[in-house]
C-alpha positions as CSV (number, residue, x, y, z in Angstrom):
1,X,75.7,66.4,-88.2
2,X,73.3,68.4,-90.0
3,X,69.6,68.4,-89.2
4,X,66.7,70.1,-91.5
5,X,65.5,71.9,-88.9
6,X,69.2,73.9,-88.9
7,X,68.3,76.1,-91.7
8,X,64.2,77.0,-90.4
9,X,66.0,78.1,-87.4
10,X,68.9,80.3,-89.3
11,X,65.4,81.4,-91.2
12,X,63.7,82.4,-87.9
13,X,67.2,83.9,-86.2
14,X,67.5,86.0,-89.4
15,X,63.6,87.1,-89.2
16,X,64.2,88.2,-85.1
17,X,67.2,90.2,-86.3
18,X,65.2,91.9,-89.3
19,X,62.3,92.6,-86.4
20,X,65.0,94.1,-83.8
21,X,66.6,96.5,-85.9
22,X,64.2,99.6,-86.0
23,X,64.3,98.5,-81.6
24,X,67.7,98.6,-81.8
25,X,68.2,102.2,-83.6
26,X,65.2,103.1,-81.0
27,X,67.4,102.3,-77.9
28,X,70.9,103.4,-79.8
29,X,69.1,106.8,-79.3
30,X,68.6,106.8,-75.9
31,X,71.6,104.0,-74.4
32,X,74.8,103.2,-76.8
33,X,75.6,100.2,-75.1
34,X,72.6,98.5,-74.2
35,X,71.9,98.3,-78.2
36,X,74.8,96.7,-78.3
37,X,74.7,94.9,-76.5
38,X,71.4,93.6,-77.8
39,X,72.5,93.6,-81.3
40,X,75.4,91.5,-80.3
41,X,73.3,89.1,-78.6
42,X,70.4,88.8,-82.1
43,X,73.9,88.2,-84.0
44,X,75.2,85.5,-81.9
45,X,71.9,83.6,-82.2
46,X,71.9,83.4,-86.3
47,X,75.6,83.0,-86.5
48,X,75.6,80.1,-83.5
49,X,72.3,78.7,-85.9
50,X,74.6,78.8,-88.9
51,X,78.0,77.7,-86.7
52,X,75.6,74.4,-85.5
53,X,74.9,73.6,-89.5
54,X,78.3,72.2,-90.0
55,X,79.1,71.2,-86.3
56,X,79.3,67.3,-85.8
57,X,76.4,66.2,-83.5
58,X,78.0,67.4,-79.7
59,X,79.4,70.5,-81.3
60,X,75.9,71.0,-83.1
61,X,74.1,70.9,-79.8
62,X,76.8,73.3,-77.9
63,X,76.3,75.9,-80.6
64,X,72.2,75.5,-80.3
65,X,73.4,76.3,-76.5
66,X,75.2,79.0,-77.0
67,X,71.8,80.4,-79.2
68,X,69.5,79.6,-76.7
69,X,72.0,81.7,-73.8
70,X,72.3,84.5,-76.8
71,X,68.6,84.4,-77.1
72,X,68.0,84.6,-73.5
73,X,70.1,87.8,-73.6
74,X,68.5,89.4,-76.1
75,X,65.2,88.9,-74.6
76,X,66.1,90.1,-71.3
77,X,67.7,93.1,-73.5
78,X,64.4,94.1,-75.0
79,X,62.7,93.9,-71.8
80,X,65.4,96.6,-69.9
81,X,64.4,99.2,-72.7
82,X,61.0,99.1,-72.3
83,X,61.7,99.0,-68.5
84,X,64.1,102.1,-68.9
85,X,61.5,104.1,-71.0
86,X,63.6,103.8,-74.2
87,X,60.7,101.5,-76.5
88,X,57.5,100.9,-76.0
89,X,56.0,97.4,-74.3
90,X,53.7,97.1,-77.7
91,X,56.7,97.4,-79.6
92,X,58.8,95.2,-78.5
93,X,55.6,92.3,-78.9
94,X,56.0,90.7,-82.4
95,X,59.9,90.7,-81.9
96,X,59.5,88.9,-78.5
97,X,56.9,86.3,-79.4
98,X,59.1,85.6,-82.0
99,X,62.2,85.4,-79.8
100,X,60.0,83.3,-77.4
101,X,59.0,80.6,-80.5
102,X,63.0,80.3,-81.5
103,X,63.1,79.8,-77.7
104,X,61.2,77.1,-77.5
105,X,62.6,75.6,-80.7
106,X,66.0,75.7,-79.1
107,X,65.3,74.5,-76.1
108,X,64.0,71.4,-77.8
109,X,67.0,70.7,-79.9
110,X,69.2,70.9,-76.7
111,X,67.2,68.9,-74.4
112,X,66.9,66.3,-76.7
């Protein structure tokens, strides 16, 4: 069943991943696998947005789910590099506020 809202939060997933990427070729530098890890995790969230666009209403809500556990990950990815020493806490602000307002966003459509 598709729902407006499906494409804002493609919009939004596709802005997080546009803000992660200089983060991610920051932390590539200094830990392979934790960047991607994290770039796995800002993927899943657009392509579980787009997945949920043509999903029937159940499926739809399963792949908001699966975003919301993506963007969870990622999150908690972006705070272990600045915990590790490999980006900066202000770096990592604008992309987490933004991951935090998809959050919420998320959370809404699969609690609803």
């Amino acid at each position: 069943m598709h729902n407006p809202n499906d494409t804002t939060i493609l919009e939004h997933a596709l802005e997080i991943a546009a803000l992660a990427r200089p983060l991610v070729e920051a932390i590539q530098r200094k830990d392979r696998d934790l960047a991607s890890q994290v770039r796995r995790a800002v993927s899943s969230i657009a392509l579980n947005a787009a997945e949920a666009r043509g999903a029937v209403a159940g499926n739809s809500r399963l792949r908001f789910e699966t975003a919301l556990g993506s963007l969870y990950e990622a999150q908690a990815g972006f705070r272990l590099a600045v915990a590790w020493g490999y980006v900066s806490r202000d770096a990592t602000q604008e992309v987490l506020a933004s991951v935090h307002r998809l959050g919420g966003r998320l959370y809404g459509l699969v609690k609803r």
